[in-house]
N, C-alpha and C positions, 0 to 999 in steps of 0.2 A: 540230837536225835530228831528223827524226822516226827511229825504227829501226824497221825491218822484220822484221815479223813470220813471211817467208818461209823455209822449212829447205831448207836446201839439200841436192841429191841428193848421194847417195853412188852413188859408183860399182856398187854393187849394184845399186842402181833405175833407172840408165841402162842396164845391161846386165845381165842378170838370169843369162841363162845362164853360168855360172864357168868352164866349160870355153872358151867365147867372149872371158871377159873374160880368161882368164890371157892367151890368145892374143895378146888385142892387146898388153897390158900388156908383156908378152914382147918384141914388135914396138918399141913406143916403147922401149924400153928401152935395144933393138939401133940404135936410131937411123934405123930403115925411115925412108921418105918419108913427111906426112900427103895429100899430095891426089898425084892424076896416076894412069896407069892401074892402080900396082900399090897404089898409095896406102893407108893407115893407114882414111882417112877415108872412101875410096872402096869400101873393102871394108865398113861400118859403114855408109854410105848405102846399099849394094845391100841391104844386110840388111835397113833401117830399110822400102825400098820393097816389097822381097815381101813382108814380114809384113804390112803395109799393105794390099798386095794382096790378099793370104788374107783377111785379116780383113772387106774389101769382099767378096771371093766366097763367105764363109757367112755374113754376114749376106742377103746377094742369094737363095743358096740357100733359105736361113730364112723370109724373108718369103714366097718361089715358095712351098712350101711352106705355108705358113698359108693363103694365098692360095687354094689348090687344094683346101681341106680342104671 
């Protein structure tokens, strides 16, 4: 079998910010739920979609901007 050359993330590079990540870690720990409304996982999707979002509205801005020069 071939092996794979892929590194696997560390929980740093999936979640960057430490005060976020103590957070959840904290949560799992305690035994919180991972999915439903008040969810582990659902809290960590909300987050994953605005940054998301942000990141589509300055690059949008950005280009307007070029655009208009």
């Amino acid at each position: 079998m071939k092996s794979s050359n892929k590194k696997t993330p560390r929980l740093e590079d999936l979640i960057p910010d430490a005060e976020r990540r103590e957070e959840i870690l904290g949560r799992m720990y305690k035994g919180d739920k991972l999915l439903g409304e008040k969810g582990i996982f659902t809290d960590l999707l909300q987050a994953m979609v605005n940054a998301a979002l942000e990141g589509e509205m300055d690059h949008h801005l950005k280009e307007e901007t070029r655009s208009n020069k």
